[in-house]
TILOTI-101940 format. One record per residue (C-alpha): x, y, z; residue in three letters. Coordinates in steps of 0.25 Angstrom, whole numbers, plus 2048, in hexadecimal, padded with zeros to 3 digits. Layout:
XYZALA ...
***
This chain:
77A2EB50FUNK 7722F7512UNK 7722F6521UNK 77530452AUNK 772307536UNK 768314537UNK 766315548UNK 76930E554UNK 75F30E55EUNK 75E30B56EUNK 75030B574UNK 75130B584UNK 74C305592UNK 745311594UNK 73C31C58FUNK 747322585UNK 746325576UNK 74E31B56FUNK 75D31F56BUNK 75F32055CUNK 76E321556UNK 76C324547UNK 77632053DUNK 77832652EUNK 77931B524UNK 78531B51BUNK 78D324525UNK 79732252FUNK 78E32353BUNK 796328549UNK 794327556UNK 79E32E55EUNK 79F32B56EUNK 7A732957BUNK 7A831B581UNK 79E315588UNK 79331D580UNK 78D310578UNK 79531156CUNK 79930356CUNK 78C2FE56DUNK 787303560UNK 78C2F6559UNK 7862EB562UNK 7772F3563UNK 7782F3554UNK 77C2E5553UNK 7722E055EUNK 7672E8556UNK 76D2DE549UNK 76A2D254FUNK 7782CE557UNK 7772C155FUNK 77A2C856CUNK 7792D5571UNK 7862DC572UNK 7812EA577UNK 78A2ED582UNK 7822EA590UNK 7812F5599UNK 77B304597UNK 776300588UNK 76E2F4589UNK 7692F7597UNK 762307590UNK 75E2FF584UNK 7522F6581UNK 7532F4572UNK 7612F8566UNK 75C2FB559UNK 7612FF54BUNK 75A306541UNK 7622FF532UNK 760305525UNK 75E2FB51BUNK 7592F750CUNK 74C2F4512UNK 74C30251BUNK 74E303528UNK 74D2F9535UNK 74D2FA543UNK 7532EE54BUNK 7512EF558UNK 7552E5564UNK 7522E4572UNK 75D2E557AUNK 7602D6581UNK 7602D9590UNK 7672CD597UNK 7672C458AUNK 7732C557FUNK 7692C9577UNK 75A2C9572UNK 7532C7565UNK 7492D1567UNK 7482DB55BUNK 73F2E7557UNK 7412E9547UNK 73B2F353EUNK 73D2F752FUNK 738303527UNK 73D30C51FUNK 74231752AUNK 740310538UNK 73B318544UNK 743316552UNK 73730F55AUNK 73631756AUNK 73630956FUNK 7362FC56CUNK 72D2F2573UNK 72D2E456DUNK 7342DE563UNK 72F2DB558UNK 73A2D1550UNK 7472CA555UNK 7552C8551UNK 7522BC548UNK 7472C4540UNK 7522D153DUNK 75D2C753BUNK 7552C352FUNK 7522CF52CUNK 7602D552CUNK 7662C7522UNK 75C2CB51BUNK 75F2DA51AUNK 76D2D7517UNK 7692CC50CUNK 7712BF513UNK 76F2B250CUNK 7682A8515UNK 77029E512UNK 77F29A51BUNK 78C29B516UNK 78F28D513UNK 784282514UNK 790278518UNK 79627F524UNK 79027F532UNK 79128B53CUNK 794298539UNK 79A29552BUNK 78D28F526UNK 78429B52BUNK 77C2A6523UNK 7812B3524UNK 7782BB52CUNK 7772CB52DUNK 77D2C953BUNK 7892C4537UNK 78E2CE52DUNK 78E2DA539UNK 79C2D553AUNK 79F2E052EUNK 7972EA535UNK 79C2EB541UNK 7A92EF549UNK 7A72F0557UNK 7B12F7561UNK 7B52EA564UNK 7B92E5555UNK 7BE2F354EUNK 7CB2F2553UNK 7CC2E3557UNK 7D82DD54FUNK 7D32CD552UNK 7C32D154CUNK 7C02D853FUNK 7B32D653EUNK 7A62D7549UNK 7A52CD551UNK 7AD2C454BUNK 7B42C355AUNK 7AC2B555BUNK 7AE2A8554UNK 79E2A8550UNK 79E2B5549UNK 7AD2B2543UNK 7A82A753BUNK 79B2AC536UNK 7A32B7531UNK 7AD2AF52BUNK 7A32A7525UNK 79B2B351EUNK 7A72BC518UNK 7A72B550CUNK 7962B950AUNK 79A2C750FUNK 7A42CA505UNK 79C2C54F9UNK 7A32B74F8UNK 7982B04FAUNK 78B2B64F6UNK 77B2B14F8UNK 77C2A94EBUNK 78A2A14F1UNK 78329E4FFUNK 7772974F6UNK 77F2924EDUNK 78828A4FAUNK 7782854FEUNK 7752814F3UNK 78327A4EEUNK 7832734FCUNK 77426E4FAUNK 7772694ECUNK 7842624F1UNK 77E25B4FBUNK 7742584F3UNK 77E2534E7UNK 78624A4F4UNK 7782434F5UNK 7772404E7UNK 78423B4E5UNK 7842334EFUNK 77622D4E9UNK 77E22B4DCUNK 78A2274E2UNK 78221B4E7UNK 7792194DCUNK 7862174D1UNK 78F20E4DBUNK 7812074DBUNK 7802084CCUNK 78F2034CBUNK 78E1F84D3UNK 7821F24CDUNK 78A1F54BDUNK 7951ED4C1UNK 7891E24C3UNK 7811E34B9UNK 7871D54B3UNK 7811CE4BFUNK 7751D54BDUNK 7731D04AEUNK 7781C14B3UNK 76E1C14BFUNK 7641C44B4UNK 7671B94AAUNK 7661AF4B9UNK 7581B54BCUNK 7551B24ACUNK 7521BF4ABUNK 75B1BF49FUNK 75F1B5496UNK 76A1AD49AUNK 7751AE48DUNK 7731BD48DUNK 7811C448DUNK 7841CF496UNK 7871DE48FUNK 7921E348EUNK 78E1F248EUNK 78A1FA49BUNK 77E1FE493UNK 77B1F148DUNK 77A1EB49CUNK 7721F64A1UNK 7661F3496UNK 7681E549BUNK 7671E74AAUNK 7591F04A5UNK 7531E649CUNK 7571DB4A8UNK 7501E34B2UNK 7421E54A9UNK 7421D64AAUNK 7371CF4B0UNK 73B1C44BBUNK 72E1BA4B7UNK 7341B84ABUNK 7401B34B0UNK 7381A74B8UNK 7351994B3UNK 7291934B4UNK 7211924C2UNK 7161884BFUNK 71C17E4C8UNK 7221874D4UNK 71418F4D4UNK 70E1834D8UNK 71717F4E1UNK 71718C4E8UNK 70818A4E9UNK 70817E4F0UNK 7141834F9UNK 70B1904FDUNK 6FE1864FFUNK 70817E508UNK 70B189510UNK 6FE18F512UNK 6FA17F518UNK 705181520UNK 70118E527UNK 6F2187527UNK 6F817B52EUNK 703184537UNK 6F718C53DUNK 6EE18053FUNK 6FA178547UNK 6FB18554FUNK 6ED185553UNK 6EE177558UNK 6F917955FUNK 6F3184567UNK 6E717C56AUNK 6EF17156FUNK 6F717B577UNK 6E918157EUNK 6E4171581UNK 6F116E588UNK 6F0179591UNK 6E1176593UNK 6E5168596UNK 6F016C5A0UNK 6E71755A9UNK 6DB1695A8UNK 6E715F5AEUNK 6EB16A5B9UNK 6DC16C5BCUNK 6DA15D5BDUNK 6E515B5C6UNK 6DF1665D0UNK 6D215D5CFUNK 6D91505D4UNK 6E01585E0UNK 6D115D5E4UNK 6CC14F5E3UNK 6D51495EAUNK 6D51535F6UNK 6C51515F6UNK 6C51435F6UNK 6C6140605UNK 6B7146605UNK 6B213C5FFUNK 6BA131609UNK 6B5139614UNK 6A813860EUNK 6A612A60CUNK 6AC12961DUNK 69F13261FUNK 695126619UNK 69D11B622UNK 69912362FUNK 69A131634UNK 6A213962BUNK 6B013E632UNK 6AC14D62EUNK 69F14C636UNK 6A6148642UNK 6AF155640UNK 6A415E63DUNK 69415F63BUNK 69716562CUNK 6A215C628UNK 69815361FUNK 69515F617UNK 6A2164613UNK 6A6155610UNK 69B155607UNK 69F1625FFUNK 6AD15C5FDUNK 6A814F5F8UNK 6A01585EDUNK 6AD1605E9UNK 6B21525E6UNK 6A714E5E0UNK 6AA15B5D6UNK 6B81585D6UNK 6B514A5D0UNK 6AB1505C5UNK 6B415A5C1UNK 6C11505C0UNK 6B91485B6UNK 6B21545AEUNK 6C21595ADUNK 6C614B5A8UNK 6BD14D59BUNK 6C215A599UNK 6D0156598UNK 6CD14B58FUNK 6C8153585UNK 6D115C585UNK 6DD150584UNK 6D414C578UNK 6D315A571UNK 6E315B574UNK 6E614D56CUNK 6DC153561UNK 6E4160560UNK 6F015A561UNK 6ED150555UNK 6E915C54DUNK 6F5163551UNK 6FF15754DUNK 6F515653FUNK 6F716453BUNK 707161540UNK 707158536UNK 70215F52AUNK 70816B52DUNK 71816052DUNK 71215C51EUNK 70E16B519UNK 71D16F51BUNK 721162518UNK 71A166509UNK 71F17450BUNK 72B17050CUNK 72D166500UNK 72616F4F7UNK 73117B4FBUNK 73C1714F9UNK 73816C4EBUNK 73317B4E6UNK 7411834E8UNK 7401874DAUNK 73318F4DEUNK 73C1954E9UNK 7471964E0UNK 73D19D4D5UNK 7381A64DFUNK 7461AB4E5UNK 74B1AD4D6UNK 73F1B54D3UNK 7431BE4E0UNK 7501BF4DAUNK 74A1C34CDUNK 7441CC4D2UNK 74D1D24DBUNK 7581D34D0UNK 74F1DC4C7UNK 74D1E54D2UNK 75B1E94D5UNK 75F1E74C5UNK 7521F24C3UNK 7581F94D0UNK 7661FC4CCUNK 7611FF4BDUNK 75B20C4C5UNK 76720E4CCUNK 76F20F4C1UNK 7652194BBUNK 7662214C6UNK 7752224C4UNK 7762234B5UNK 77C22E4ACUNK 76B2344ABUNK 76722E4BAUNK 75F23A4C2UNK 7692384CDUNK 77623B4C4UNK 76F2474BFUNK 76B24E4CDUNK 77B24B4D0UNK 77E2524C2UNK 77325C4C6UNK 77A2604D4UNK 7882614D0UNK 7812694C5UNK 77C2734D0UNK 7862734D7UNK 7922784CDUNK 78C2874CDUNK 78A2864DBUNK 7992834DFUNK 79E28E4D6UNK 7952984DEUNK 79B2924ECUNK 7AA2904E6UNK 7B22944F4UNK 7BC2964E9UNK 7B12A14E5UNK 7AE2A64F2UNK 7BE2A94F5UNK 7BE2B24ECUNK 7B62BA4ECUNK 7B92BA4FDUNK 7C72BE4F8UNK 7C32C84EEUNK 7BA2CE4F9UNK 7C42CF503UNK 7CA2D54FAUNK 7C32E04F7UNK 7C22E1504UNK 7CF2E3509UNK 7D12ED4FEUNK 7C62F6504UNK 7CB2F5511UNK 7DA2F850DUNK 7D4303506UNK 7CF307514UNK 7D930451EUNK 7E2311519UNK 7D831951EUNK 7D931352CUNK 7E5316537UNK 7EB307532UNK 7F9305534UNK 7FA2FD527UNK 7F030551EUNK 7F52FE511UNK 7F52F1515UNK 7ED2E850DUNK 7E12E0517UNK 7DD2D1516UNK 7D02CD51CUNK 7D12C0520UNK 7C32BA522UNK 7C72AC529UNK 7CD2B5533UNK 7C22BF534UNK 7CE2CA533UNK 7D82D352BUNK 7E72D1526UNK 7EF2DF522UNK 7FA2DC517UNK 8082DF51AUNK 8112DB511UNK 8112CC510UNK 80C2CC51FUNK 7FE2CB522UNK 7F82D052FUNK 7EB2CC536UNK 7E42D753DUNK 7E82D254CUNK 7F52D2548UNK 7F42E2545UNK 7F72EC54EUNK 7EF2F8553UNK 7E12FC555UNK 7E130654CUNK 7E52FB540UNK 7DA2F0545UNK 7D12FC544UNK 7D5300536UNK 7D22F3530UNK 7C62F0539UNK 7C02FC532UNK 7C62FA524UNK 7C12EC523UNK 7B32F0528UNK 7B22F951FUNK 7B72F4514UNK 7AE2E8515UNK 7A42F1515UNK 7A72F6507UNK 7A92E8502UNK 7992E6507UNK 7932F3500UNK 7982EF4F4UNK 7912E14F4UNK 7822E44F0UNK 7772E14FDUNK 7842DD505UNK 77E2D7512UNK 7882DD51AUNK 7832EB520UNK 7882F851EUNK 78C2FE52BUNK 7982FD532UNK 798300541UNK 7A6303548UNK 7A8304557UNK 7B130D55CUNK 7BD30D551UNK 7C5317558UNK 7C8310564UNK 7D630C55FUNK 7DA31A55FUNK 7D331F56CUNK 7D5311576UNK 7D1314584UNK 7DE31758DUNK 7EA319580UNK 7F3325582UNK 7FF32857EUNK 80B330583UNK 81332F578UNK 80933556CUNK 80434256DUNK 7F4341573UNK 7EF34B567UNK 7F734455CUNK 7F1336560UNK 7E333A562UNK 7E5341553UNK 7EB33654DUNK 7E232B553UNK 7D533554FUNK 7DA335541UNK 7DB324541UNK 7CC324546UNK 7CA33053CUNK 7CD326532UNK 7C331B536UNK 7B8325534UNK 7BE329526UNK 7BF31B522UNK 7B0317527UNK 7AA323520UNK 7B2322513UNK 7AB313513UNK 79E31A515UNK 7A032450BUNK 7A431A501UNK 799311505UNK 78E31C501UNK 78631950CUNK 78530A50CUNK 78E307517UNK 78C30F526UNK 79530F531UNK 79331153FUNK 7A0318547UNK 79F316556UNK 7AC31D55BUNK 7B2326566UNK 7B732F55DUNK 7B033E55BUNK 7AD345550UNK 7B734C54EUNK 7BF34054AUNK 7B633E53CUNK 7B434C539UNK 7B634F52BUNK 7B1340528UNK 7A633D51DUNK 79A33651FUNK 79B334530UNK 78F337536UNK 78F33A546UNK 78333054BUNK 78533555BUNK 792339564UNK 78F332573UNK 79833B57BUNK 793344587UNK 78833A58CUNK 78333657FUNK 78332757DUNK 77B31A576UNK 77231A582UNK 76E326587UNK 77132C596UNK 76032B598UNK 76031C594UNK 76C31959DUNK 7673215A9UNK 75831A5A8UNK 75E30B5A7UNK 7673105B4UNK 75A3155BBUNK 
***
């Protein structure tokens, strides 16, 4: 994919004009420096700036001077600035500043954003022309995934940390997350499964679950259709019993023949398999007339019953009242003795008091009203025993006819059983023509024409083509043909590195996410290989053979540009001496081994015609690739000079 990297820009805290480090496309772009310059930060700003899930610039001098890391990419569509703010405290923000055009100017400052990491994550699937679909619609986890933009930066870079690592090939592949992701995509990255296979596995595993469904409706439907086959004799002899069929009719012998007869059954009309019902219409009639009487006469007894039920509490509560009466009387009666002592001589109460007469005579009038109102309740209550007897009757009357009613009912049910006979039969009729006409459908259904047998026929149809674009058969080929050609690239390359094994045939063995060198009938993995400068010779000759393998694929997504970190520090480690080789003949025999890396990167270049770009970031001077085609010096951070310049530094201190 055309992707290269044209500028790398810092924008400050402070009042500063933005850094810009400009890259050549299609060159072997250097940057040359003394430890502790910034080199090593150049590959996590440019992977922040493309979208990472967590910002790796180192903490410290860098992202305390820096506000926002941009990169300016060249690409089919032109030029784009991706810019991101730096995350303070968090591991990371999504604030982004994006801007396209044909040549993009370096803005002074940045002061919004205005997109996010979702937004150009988009933006760069789309660039590199990733299917939206996963890998594999029936795994879960990575596996199943799509393929995103972010994960094929695994080919692009190698960090100081993975150049020379004999346990990690490939960029971050250090975790278990990134391991199987990548794992799961070499097969789309090396053409084995293309845009067409990732639809095809869609749409095979829709149409297969789709086919399950329908087998397992016409699965049913034929063990039903089976079932009711090996029964279609009953069937014709439940006919001739309902006398839908005449009686001495013989069975056919022939399938066939029994179908048309199983039809012709179920066109039948059930009437005209009753007798006559003159008789039992009538006896039905009187049987319904009966039982409305019987409602009738059911309400009306109910009526009287609650009538009866209100007089008897009335009578009850007139009794209770009645007996309060007699108690009142009875207490009140000595009044009237008193009274007629009174008319013999002086009355006792006058003798007690002056007013005593008075109230004697006030009690002998309450029992005056006592009396009245004992003989007024007498009448009540005799009416009311009177309208009991009367409701009582009419209760034990309506008794009565309603006994006879059911007696009628009940006499009339037992001598028409062949109505209730008739009228189950004709259910049965019924019913029987509904499940024959029912399982005639069900048989269609499943016939040799039925709609369901032909979507079955239709699926598996569909589905043929489809499994001879997914054949894993298929895709291991064309894996192992990649490798292939692969391995021959890079065992094309190795020779030009300080390997101790130059001729030595590679494996790349994916599952492993490493290398195997050939030896005979011994095969070697990578850890098992000693020396830095060999795990350097095949980190570079894999990388770069990959590389090769991608420009020849069309709109590969994977980008062209290759950033290495520091490939010489196998030959210049911190602290080695040695007392037993001559100082001056190391120094020329380990500069000639670095000497070698740039000729092997440029030669890639060169060959590449300008599609593929490499970045160098390395101790080594100039005077170690002199002489070398196609190496363009980006900057040299020796003497002061650095990522972040010394005014940055010293304003963030202040």
């Amino acid at each position: 994919m055309q992707f290269q990297i044209l500028k790398l820009i810092l924008w400050p805290r402070g009042d500063f004009d933005p850094r810009v480090i400009e890259f050549v496309p299609g060159k072997v772009n250097v940057i040359s420096g003394a430890s502790k310059t910034g080199k090593s930060a150049v590959i996590p700003i440019i992977d922040y700036c493309l979208c990472s899930n967590k910002c790796a610039i180192p903490v410290g001098t860098i992202r305390e001077s820096c506000e926002w890391f941009g990169v300016v990419i060249s690409t089919v569509e032109g030029e784009k600035l991706l810019a991101r703010r730096e995350p303070g405290d968090q591991k990371q923000t999504g604030d982004m500043y994006f801007a396209e055009g044909e040549s993009i100017g370096v803005p002074h400052r940045i002061e919004a954003k205005n997109s996010n990491t979702d937004q150009v994550r988009a933006l760069l699937n789309r660039l590199s022309g990733l299917s939206s679909l996963g890998m594999d619609p029936n795994s879960e986890g990575y596996a199943g995934d799509r393929t995103s933009f972010r994960d094929l930066m695994a080919f692009t870079f190698q960090p100081q940390n993975i150049i020379a690592n004999p346990d990690v090939l490939f960029f971050k592949a250090d975790t278990t997350e990134h391991r199987e992701k990548l794992k799961a995509i070499f097969p789309y990255v090396l053409n084995a499964i293309t845009q067409e296979t990732l639809a095809a596995r869609w749409e095979l595993e829709r149409l297969e679950r789709l086919l399950r469904q329908r087998e397992a409706a016409l699965s049913d439907v034929n063990s039903a259709v089976r079932v009711w086959m090996s029964e279609a004799e009953v069937w014709l002899q439940q006919g001739r019993e309902f006398g839908l069929m005449q009686s001495d009719t013989p069975s056919p012998s022939e399938w066939l023949e029994m179908l048309g007869a199983l039809r012709t059954l179920s066109q039948s009309n059930y009437r005209a398999a009753r007798p006559t019902m003159a008789t039992i219409e009538a006896t039905i009639t009187e049987l319904e007339g009966l039982r409305s009487l019987e409602n009738d006469e059911s309400a009306t007894l109910s009526r009287l019953r609650q009538r009866l039920m209100e007089i008897s509490r009335l009578l009850e509560s007139s009794k209770s009242y009645g007996s309060a009466l007699h108690i009142q009387r009875d207490r009140l009666a000595i009044s009237d003795w008193l009274r007629q002592l009174g008319q013999e001589g002086r009355a006792p109460l006058e003798a007690i008091a002056p007013e005593g007469k008075d109230h004697l005579d006030k009690l002998c009038e309450a029992l005056d009203g006592l009396e009245l109102e004992i003989r007024s309740r007498i009448t009540v209550s005799d009416k009311m025993d009177k309208e009991q007897h009367r409701l009582r009757a009419q209760a034990e009357e309506s008794l009565a006819r309603l006994g006879a009613l059911r007696a009628q009912i009940a006499d009339l049910e037992r001598r028409s059983e062949a109505a209730r006979a008739e009228i189950y039969r004709a259910d049965q009729v019924e019913r029987y023509l509904g499940r024959l006409e029912q399982a005639l459908k069900l048989y269609e259904r499943s016939g040799e024409d039925s709609e369901l047998k032909g979507e079955v026929e239709g699926l598996k149809g569909r589905i043929r083509p489809l499994r001879a674009i997914v054949s894993e058969q298929l895709i291991r080929q064309i894996m192992q043909s990649s490798l292939a050609t692969i391995e021959n690239i890079a065992g094309q390359i190795i020779p030009k590195l300080d390997a101790e094994w130059p001729d030595a045939p590679i494996k790349i063995v994916v599952p492993d996410l490493t290398i195997k060198v050939v030896q005979g009938t011994r095969d070697d993995y990578l850890w098992e290989i000693g020396s830095g400068a060999n795990w350097l010779a095949y980190h570079v000759s894999v990388s770069l053979a990959l590389q090769r393998f991608f420009l020849k694929t069309p709109a590969h997504p994977v980008p062209g540009f290759l950033i290495y970190d520091q490939p010489s520090q196998v030959y210049f480690p911190k602290g080695v001496h040695s007392e037993d080789v001559d100082e001056g003949e190391w120094r020329d025999e380990d500069i000639e081994a670095v000497r070698k890396v740039f000729a092997a990167v440029s030669a890639e270049t060169i060959l590449a015609e300008g599609r593929l770009q490499v970045v160098l970031l390395d101790h080594a001077a100039q005077d170690v690739w002199n002489g070398i085609d196609n190496i363009h010096l980006v900057d040299e951070w020796r003497g002061g000079e650095k990522l972040v310049p010394l005014a940055w530094i010293e304003s963030a201190v202040s």
